[in-house]
VOLUM-765257 format. One record per residue (C-alpha): residue number from 1; x, y, z. Coordinates in steps of 0.2 Angstrom, whole numbers. Example, Ala and Ser with C-alpha at 12.3 -4.5 7.8 and 13.67 -1.06 7.14 Angstrom:
REM VOLUM-765257
 pos    px    py    pz
   1    62   -22    39
   2    68    -5    36
//
This chain:
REM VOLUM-765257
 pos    px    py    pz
   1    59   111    95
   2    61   112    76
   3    78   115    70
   4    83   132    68
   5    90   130    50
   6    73   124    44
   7    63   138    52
   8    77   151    42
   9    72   142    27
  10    52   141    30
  11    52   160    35
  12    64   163    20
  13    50   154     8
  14    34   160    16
  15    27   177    17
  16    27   184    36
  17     7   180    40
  18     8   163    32
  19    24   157    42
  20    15   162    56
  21     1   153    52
  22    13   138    49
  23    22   139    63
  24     5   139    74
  25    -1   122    65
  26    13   115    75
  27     5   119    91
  28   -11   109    84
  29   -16    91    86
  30   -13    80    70
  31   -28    74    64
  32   -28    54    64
  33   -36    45    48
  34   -40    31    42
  35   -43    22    24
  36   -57     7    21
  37   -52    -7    12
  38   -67   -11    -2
  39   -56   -29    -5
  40   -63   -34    11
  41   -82   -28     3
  42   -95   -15     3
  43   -89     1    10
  44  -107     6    17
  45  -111    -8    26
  46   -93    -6    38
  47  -103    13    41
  48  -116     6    48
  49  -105    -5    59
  50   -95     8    63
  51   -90     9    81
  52   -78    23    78
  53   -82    43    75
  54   -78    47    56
  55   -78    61    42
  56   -73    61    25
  57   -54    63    18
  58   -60    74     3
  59   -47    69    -7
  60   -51    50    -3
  61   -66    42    -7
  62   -63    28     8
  63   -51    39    18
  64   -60    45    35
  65   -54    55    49
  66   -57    47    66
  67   -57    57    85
  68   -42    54    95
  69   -52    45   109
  70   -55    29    95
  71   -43    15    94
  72   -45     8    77
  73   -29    -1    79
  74   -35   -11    93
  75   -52   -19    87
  76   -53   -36    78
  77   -59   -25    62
  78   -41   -20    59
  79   -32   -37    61
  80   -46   -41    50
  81   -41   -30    35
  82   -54   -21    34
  83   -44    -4    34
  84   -28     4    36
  85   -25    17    50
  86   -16    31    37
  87   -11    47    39
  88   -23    59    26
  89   -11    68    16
  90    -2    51    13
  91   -17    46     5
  92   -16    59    -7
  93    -3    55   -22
  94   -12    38   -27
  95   -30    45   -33
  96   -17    54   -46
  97   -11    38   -51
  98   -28    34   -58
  99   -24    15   -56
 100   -36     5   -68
 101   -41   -14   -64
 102   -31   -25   -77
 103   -13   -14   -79
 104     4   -16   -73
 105     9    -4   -58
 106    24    -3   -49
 107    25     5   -31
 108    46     9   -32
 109    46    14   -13
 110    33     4    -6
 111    35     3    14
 112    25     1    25
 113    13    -3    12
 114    -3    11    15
 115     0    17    -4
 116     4    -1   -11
 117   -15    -8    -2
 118   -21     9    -9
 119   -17     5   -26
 120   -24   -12   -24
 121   -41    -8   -20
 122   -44     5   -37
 123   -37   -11   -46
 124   -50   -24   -37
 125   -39   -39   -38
 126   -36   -37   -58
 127   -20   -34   -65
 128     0   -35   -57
 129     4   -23   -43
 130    23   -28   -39
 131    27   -17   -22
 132    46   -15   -20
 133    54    -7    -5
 134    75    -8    -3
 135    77   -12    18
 136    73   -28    20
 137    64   -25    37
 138    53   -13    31
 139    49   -24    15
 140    45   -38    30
 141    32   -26    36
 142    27   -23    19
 143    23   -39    16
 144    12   -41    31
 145     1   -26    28
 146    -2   -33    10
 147    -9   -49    18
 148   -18   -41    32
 149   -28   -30    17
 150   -32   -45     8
 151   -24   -40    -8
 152   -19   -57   -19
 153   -13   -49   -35
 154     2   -39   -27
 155    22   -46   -29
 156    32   -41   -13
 157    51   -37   -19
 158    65   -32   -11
 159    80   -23   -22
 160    86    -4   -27
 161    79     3   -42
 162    93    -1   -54
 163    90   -20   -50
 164    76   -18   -53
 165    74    -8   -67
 166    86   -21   -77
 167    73   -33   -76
 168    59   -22   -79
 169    62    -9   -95
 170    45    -3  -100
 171    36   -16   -93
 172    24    -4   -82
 173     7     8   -85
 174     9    17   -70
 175    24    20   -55
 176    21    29   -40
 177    37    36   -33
 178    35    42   -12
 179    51    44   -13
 180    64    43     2
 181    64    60     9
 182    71    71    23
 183    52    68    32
 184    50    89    33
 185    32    85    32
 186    32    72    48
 187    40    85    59
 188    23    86    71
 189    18    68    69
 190    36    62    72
 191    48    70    84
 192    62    57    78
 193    60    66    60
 194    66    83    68
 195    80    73    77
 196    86    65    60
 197    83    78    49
 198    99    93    45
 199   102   105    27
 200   114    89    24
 201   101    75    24
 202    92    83    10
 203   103    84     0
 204   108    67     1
 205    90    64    -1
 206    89    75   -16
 207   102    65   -25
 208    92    49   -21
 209    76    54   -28
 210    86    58   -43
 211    94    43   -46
 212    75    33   -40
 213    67    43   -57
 214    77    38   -69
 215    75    20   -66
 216    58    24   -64
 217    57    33   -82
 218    66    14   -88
 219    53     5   -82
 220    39    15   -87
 221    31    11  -105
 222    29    25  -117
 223    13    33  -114
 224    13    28   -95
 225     8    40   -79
 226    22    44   -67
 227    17    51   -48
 228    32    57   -38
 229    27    61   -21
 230    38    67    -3
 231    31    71    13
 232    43    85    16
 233    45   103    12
 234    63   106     4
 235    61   113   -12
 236    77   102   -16
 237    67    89   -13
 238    51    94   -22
 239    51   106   -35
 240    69   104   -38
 241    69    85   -39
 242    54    88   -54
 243    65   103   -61
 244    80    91   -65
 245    71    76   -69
 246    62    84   -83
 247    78    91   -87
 248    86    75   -89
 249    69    66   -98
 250    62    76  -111
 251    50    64  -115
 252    41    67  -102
 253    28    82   -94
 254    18    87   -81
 255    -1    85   -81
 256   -11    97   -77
 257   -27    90   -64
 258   -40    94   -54
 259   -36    99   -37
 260   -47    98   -22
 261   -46   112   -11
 262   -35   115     0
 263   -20   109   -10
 264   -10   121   -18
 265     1   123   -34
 266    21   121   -32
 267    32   136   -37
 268    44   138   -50
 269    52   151   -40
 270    59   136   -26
 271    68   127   -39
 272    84   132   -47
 273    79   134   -69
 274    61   132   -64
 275    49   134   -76
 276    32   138   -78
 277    26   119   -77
 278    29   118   -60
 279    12   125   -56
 280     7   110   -60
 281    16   101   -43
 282     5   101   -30
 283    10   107   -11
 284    -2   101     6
 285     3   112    19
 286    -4   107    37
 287   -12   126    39
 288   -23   124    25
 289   -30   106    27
 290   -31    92    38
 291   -17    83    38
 292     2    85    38
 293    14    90    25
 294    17    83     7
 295    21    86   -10
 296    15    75   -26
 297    18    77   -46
 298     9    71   -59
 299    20    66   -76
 300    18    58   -93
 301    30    48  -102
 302    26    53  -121
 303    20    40  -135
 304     6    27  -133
 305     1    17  -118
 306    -3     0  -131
 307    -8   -17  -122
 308     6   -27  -133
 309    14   -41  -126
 310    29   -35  -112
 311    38   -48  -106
 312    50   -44   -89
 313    67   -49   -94
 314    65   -66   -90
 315    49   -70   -99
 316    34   -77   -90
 317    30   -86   -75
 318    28  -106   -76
 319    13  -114   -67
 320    19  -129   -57
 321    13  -145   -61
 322    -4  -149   -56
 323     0  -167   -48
 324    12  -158   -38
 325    -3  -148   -30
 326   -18  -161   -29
 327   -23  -159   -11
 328   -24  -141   -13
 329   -35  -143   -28
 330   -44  -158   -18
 331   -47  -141    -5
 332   -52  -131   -18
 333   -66  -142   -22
 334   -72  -145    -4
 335   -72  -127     3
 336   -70  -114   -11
 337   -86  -107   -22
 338   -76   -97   -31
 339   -59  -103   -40
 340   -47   -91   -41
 341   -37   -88   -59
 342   -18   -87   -57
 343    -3   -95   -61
 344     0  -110   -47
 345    20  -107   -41
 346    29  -120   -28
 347    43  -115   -17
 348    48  -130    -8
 349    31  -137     2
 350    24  -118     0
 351     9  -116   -14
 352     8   -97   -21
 353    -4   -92   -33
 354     2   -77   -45
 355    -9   -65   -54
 356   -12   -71   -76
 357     0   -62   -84
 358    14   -61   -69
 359    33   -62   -74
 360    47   -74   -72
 361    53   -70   -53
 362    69   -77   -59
 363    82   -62   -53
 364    72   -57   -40
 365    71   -57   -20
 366    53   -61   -16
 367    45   -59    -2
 368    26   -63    -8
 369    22   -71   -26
 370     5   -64   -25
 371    -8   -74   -14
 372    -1   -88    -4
 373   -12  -102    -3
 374    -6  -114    11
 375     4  -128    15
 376     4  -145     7
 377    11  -160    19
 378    10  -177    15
 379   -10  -181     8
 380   -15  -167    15
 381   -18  -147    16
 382   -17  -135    27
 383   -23  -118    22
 384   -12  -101    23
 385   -18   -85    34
 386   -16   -75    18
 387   -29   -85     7
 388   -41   -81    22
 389   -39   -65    21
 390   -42   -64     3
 391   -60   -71     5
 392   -76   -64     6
 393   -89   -75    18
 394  -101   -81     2
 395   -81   -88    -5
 396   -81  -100     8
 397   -91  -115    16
 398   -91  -118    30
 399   -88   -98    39
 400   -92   -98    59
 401   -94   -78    59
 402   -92   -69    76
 403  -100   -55    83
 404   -93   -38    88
 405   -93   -38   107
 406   -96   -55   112
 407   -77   -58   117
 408   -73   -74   106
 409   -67   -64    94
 410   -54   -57   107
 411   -52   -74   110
 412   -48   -80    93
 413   -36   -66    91
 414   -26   -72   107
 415   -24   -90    98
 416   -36   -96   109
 417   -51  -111   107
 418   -69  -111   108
 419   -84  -122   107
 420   -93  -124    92
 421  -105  -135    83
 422  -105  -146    65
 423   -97  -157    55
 424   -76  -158    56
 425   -69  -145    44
 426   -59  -131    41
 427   -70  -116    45
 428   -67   -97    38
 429   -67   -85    54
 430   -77   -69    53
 431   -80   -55    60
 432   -96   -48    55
 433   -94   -57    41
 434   -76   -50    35
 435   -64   -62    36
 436   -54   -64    49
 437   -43   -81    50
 438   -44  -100    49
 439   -50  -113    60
 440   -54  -131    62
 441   -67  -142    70
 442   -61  -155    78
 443   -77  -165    88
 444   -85  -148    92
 445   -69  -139    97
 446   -63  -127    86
 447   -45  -126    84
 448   -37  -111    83
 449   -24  -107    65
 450   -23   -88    71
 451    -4   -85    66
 452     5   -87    83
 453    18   -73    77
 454     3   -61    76
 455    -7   -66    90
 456   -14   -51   103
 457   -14   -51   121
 458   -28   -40   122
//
């Protein structure tokens, strides 16, 4: 049952036939999408492995529906990273971003990370993505999906914008902002949003965004690209948020860009001053595409986007020692074919690798410094679940790749060991050939270094 004092405004702002037409998209399935991960490798191969039923996300050129009888989340393909179960209009705002390989990109609201792994693949591993998301449990999560997507350039925070912004003026090309919202656009996928949701919520939620842009205008350098997006409705929200935020920063202005069809422009009619530049908002609407609600605008901070030095406020980070690492680089020798570039960071017995270029994390709570590479113990290495995750099969030697439907992935996945053949080693686990986790011959037995906090009982 949606509230009544949302219906009176929906009605209020839709003509009579397209209310109705709203209202009925309630009474629809939601259509269930995911997004493949290009980190993990060529996106056409996975199509022709494909055990699922998919079509093409228009707006997403690795986003496809799937049919409501697969179970993507519960295949060895998913723990594998190899993509994200997202819902379709959430993949949306980030094509606006126009994230290049190479630039520095913040993701202000990150949680639960869809956005911040979408990001990561249009920037291919090049470049500083730092993904920050306030509730530290939700920033947990965060973290887990960035290491479950392979993606080793990204810096997992956890702090409110104005912390944040402090340590960060003008240091970024592009912020995306999927800002905290009232969740309008979630009502059919999530009965707990119409639970949560009243007139008083947004707001609150309203006065959030507000104060979320302006740090975000901070810490964006002059020339930089701004995407605000909300998955909710409330012209306070939407239109209204853009509205006051240009009126506070008139440096910057809404792009005009192409719009795939379907979407539709905002109105300057739903927000209080609004002026004519609000046709350049967009609006998804869940009865005229497939997927649920949202709202996304592109802006421009004014000047020019140049690549000069911009330090965080605390300068650059310092690689640790090399001496302090050896067996890791002993490791690297043995097993990797490709060595990674990166600033080498210790925290205690805990070896991180940032991306070139990444700041001083001094000031901030981290909950990933970019790609973590393993444990060193005394003489010895033992290699992190991330750094797996990072690699492709031809990175590695040796790889013992499973196949789909032979059950010793299933039994991997359950923390389980099996029989194998060669030499003692560590061994990269695959599925298919995408990686999937760490093990170790030991005399024909490989040992099992699945994660035991992320172990299935499939």
């Amino acid at each position: 049952m949606l509230p009544e004092a949302f219906t009176d405004r929906m009605q209020e702002m839709l003509s009579a036939e397209e209310y109705q037409a709203f209202l009925k998209s309630y009474g629809e399935p939601k259509k269930q999408a995911l997004r493949l991960n290009p980190l993990k490798g060529d996106s056409g191969r996975f199509l022709e492995l494909c055990p699922f039923s998919l079509t093409r996300v228009p707006w997403e050129e690795n986003g496809y529906y799937f049919d409501s009888e697969d179970r993507p989340g519960k295949h060895p393909f998913h723990e594998a990273g190899v993509y994200y179960i997202q819902e379709a209009s959430a993949m949306a705002p980030v094509p606006f971003l126009a994230a290049k390989p190479g630039e520095r990109i913040l993701d202000l609201c990150a949680a639960p990370g869809g956005k911040s792994t979408q990001i990561a693949a249009a920037m291919q591993g090049e470049g500083i993505l730092v993904c920050n998301e306030y509730n530290r449990k939700r920033a947990e999560i965060l973290a887990e999906n960035i290491e479950r997507m392979g993606v080793a350039n990204a810096i997992v925070v956890n702090h409110d914008s104005a912390q944040l912004s402090e340590l960060f003026p003008g240091y970024f090309d592009r912020i995306l902002v999927d800002a905290p919202c009232s969740g309008e656009g979630m009502f059919r996928k999530n009965e707990e949003a119409v639970t949560e949701w009243s007139p008083e919520n947004v707001e609150l939620c309203a006065e959030r965004q507000d104060e979320i842009l302006d740090q975000a205008a901070i810490m964006l350098h002059d020339g930089g690209r701004l995407v605000y997006s909300t998955c909710t409705f409330a012209p306070a929200e939407d239109e209204g948020s853009v509205q006051r935020f240009l009126d506070r920063h008139p440096e910057f202005s809404l792009l005009s860009v192409k719009v795939p069809e379907g979407m539709e422009p905002g109105r300057k009619e739903w927000a209080e001053g609004g002026s004519d530049e609000l046709s350049k908002t967009i609006r998804l609407w869940p009865h005229k595409l497939m997927g649920e609600g949202h709202f996304l605008a592109v802006l421009q901070k004014e000047g020019y986007n140049e690549k000069e030095e911009r330090p965080s406020r605390y300068g650059y980070a310092t690689p640790a020692r090399e001496k302090d690492y050896e067996a890791y680089l002993a490791f690297q020798k043995e097993h990797l074919r490709r060595n990674r570039e990166g600033i080498p960071v210790l925290f205690g017995d805990q070896l991180y690798l940032l991306p070139k270029g990444a700041p001083a994390l001094k000031g901030l709570r981290v909950l990933r410094a970019g790609l973590h590479l393993g444990t060193l113990k005394k003489n010895r290495f033992e290699p992190g679940h991330a750094l797996a995750l990072s690699l492709k099969k031809d990175e590695f030697e040796p790889v013992f790749d499973l196949t789909v439907g032979e059950g010793l992935a299933e039994k991997y996945l359950r923390g389980e060991t099996f029989e194998t053949k060669g030499a003692p080693s560590w061994n990269l686990i695959t599925i298919e050939g995408y990686s999937l986790g760490f093990g170790k011959n030991a005399n024909g037995i490989m040992k099992n270094h699945y994660p035991k906090g992320l172990r299935k009982n499939w």
